[in-house]
TIVO-2410 file (N, C-alpha, C; in nm, 3 decimals):
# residues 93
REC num residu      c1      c2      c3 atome chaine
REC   1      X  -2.091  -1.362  -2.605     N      A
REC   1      X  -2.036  -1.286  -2.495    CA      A
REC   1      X  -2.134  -1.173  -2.463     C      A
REC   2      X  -2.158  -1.176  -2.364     N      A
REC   2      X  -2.227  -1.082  -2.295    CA      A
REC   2      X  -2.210  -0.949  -2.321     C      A
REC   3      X  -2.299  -0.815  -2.305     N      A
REC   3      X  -2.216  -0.672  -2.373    CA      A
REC   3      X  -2.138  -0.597  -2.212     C      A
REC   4      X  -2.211  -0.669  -2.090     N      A
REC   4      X  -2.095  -0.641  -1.994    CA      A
REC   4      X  -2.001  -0.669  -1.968     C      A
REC   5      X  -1.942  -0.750  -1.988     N      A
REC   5      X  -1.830  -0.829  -2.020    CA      A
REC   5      X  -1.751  -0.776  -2.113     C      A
REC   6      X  -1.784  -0.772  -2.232     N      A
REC   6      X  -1.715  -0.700  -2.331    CA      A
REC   6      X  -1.686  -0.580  -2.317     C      A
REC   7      X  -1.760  -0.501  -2.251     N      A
REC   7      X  -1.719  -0.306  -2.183    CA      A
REC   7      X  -1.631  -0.324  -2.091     C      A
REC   8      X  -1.643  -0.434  -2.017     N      A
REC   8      X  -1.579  -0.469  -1.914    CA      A
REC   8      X  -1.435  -0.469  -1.985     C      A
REC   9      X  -1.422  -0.571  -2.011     N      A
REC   9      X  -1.277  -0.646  -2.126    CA      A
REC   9      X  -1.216  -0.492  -2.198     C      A
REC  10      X  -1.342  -0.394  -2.280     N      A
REC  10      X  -1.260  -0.346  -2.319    CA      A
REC  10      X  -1.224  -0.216  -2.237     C      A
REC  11      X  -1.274  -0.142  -2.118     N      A
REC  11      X  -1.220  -0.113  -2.072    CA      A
REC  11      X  -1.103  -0.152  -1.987     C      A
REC  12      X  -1.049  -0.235  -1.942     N      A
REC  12      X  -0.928  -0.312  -1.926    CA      A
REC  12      X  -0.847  -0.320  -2.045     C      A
REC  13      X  -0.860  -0.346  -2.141     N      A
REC  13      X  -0.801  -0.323  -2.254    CA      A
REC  13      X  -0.686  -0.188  -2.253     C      A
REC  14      X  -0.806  -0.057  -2.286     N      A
REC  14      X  -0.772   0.090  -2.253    CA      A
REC  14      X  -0.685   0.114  -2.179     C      A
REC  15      X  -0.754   0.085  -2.052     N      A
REC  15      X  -0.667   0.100  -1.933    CA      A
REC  15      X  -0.487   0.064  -1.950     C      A
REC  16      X  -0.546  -0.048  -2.005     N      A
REC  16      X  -0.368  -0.108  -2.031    CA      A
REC  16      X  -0.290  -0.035  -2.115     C      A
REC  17      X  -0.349  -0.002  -2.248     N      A
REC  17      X  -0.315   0.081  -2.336    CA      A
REC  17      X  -0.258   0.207  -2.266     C      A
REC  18      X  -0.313   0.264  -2.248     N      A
REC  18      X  -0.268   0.364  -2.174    CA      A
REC  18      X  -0.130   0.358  -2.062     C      A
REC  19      X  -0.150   0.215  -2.013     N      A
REC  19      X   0.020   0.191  -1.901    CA      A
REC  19      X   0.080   0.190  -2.001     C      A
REC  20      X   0.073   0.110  -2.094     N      A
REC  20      X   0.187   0.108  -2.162    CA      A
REC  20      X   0.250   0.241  -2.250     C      A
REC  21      X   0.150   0.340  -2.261     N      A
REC  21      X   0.213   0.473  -2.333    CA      A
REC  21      X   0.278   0.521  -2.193     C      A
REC  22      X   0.256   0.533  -2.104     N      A
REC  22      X   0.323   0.565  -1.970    CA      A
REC  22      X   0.450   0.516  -1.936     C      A
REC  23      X   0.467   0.406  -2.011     N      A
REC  23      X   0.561   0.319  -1.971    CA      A
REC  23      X   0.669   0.365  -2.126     C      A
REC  24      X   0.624   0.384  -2.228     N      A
REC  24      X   0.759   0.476  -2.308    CA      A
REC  24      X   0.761   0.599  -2.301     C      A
REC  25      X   0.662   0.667  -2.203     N      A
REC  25      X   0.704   0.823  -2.160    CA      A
REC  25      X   0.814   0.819  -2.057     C      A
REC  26      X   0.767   0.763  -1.957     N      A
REC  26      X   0.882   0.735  -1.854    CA      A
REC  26      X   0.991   0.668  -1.920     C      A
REC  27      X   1.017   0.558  -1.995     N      A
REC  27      X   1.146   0.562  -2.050    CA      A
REC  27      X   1.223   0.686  -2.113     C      A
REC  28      X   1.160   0.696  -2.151     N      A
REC  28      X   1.193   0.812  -2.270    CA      A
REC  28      X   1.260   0.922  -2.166     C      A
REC  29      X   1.189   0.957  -2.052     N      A
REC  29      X   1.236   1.086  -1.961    CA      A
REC  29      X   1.289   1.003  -1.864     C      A
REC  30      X   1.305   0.889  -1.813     N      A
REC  30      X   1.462   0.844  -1.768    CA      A
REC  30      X   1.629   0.841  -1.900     C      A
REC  31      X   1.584   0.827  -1.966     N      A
REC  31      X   1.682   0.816  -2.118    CA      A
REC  31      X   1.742   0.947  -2.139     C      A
REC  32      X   1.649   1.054  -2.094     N      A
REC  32      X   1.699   1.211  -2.177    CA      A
REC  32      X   1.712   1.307  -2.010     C      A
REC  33      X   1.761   1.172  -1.880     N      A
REC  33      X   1.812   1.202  -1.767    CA      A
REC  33      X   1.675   1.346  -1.718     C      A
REC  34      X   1.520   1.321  -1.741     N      A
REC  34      X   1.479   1.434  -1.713    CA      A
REC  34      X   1.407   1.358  -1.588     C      A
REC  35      X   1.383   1.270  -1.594     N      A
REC  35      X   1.340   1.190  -1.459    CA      A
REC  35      X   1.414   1.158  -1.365     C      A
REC  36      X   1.450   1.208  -1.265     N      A
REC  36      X   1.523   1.134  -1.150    CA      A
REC  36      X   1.487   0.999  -1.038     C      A
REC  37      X   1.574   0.917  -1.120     N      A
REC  37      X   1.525   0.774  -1.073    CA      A
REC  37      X   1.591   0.782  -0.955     C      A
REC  38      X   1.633   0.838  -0.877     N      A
REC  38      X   1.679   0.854  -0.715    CA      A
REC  38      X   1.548   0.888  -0.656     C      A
REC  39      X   1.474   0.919  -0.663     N      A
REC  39      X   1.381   0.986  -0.630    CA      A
REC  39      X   1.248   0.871  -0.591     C      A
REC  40      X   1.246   0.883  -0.468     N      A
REC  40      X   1.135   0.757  -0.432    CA      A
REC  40      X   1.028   0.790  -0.457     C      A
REC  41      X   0.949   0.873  -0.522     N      A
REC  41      X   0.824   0.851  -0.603    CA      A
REC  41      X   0.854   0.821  -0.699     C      A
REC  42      X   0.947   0.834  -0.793     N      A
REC  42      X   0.979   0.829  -0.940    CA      A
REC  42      X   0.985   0.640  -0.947     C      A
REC  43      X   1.069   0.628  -0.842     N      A
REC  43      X   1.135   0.505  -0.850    CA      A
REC  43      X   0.985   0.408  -0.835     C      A
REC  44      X   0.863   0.416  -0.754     N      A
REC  44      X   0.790   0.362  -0.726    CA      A
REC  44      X   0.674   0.331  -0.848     C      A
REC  45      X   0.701   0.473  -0.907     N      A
REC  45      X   0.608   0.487  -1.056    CA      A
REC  45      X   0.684   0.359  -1.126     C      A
REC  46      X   0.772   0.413  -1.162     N      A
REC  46      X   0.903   0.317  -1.244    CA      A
REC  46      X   0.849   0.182  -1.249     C      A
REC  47      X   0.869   0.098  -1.095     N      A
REC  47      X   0.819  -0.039  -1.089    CA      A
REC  47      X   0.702  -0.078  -1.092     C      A
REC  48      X   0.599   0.054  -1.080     N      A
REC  48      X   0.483  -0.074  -1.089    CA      A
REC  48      X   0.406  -0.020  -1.221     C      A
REC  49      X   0.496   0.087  -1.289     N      A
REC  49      X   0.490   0.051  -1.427    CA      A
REC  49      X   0.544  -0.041  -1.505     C      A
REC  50      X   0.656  -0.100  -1.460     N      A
REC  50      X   0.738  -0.243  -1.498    CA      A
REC  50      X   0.678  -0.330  -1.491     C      A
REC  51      X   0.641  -0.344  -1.340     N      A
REC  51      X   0.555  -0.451  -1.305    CA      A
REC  51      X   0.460  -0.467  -1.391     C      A
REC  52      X   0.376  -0.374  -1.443     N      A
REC  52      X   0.221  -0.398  -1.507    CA      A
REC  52      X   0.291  -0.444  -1.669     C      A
REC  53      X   0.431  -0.384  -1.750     N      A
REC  53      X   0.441  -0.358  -1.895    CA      A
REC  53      X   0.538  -0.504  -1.898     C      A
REC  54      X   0.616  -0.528  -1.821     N      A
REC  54      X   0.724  -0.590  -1.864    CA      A
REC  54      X   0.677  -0.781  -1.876     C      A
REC  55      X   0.619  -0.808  -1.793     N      A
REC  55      X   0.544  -0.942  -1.883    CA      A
REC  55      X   0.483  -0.965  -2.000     C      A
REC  56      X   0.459  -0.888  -2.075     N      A
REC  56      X   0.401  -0.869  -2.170    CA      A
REC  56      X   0.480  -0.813  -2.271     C      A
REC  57      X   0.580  -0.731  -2.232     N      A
REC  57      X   0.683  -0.667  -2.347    CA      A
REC  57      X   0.758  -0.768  -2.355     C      A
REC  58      X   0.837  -0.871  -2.240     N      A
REC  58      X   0.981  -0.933  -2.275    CA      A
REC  58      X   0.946  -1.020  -2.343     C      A
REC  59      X   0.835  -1.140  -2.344     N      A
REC  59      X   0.829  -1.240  -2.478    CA      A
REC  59      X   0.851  -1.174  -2.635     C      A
REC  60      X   0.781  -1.049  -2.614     N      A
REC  60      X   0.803  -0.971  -2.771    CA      A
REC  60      X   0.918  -0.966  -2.806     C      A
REC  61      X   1.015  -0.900  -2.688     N      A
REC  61      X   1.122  -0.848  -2.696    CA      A
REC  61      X   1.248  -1.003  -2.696     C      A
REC  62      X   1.210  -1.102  -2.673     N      A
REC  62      X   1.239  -1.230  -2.735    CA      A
REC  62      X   1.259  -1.285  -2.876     C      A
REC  63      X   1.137  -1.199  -2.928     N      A
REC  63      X   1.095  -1.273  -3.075    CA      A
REC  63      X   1.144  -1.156  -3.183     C      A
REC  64      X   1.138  -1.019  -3.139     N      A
REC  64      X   1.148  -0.870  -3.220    CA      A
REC  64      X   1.309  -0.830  -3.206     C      A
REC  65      X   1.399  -0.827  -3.249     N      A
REC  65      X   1.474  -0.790  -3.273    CA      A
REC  65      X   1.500  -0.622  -3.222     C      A
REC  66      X   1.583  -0.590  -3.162     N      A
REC  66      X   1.622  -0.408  -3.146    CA      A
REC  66      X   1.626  -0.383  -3.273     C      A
REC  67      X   1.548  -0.268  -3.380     N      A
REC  67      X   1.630  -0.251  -3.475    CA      A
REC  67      X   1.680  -0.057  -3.445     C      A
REC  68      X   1.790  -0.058  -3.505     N      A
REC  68      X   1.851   0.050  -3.476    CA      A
REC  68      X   1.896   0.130  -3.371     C      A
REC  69      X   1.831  -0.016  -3.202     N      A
REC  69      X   1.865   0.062  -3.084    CA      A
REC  69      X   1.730   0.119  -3.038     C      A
REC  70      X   1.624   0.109  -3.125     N      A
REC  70      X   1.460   0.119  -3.121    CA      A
REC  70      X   1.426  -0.023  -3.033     C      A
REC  71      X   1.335  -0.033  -2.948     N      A
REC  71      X   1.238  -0.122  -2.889    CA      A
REC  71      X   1.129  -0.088  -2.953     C      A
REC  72      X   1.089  -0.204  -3.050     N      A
REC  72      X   0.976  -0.167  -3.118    CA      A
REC  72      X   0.852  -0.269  -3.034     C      A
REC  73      X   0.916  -0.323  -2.893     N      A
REC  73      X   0.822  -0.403  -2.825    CA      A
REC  73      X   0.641  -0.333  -2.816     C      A
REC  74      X   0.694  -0.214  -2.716     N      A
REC  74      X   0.561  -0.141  -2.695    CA      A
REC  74      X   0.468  -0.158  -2.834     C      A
REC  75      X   0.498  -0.092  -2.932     N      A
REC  75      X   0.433  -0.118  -3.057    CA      A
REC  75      X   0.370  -0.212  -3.109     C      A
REC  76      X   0.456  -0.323  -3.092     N      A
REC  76      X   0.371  -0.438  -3.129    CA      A
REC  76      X   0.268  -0.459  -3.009     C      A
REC  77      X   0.286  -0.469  -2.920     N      A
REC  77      X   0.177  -0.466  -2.798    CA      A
REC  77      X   0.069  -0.375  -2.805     C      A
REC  78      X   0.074  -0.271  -2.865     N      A
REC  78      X  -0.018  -0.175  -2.863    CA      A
REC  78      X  -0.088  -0.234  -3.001     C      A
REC  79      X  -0.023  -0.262  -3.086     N      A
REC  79      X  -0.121  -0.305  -3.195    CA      A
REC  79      X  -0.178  -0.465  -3.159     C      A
REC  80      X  -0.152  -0.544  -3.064     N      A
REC  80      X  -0.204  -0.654  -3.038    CA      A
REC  80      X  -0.304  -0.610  -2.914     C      A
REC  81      X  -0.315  -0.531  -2.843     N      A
REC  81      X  -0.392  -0.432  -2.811    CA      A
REC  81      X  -0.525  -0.425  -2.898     C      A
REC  82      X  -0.481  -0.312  -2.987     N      A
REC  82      X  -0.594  -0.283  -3.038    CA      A
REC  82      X  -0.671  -0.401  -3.134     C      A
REC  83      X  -0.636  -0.479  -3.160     N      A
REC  83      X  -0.676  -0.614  -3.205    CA      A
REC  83      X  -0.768  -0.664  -3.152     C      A
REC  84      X  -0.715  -0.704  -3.037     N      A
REC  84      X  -0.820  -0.748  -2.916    CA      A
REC  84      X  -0.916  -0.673  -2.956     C      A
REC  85      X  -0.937  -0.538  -2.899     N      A
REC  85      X  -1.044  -0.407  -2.876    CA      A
REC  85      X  -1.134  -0.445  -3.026     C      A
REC  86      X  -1.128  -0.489  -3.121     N      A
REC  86      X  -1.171  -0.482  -3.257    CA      A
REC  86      X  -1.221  -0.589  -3.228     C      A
REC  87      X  -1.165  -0.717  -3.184     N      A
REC  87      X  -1.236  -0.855  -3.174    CA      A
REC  87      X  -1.303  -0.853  -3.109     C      A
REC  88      X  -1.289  -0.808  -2.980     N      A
REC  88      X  -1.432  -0.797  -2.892    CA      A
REC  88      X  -1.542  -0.717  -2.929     C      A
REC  89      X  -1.487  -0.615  -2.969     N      A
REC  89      X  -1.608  -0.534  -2.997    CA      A
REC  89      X  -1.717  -0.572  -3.125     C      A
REC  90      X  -1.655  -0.650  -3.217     N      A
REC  90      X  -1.699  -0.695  -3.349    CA      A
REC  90      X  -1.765  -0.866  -3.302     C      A
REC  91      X  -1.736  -0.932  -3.196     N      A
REC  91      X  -1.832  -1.021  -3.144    CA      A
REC  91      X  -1.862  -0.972  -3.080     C      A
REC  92      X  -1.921  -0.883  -3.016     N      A
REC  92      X  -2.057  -0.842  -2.935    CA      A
REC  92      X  -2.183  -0.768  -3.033     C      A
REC  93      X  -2.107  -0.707  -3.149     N      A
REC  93      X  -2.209  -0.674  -3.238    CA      A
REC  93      X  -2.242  -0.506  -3.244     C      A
***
């Protein structure tokens, strides 16, 4: 693999990483009612933070169990995340 490609890949990687911490902040401050989801910017953030997290969270959230009322989806995604970031970076050398 090429090393542009791989900067490439892993910045996309990052990038994602990062929606997805966005995506349990905004839960988190719709949950503790500090976000107002009436609110058509909020609401717009909302979905196309969905849009970008939720293909990728619901198979998890298929296989992972709620425990305690916890979504431990994000988590596992973030550590299959950083996986990736380690594999690529460790074949390019």
């Amino acid at each position: 693999m090429s090393y542009a490609v791989a900067n490439l890949l892993l910045t996309v990687l990052d990038l994602y990483w990062w929606v997805v911490i966005i995506s349990v902040i905004l839960s988190w401050l719709v949950a503790f009612d500090v976000l107002n989801t009436r609110s058509q910017a909020a609401q717009t953030i909302w979905r196309a933070v969905d849009a970008l997290t939720e293909p990728l969270l619901r198979p998890i959230r298929n296989v992972l169990p709620a425990v305690g009322g916890l979504d431990l989806s994000p988590l596992i995604l973030l550590l299959g995340i950083q996986f990736l970031q380690n594999l690529i970076s460790h074949s390019v050398g």
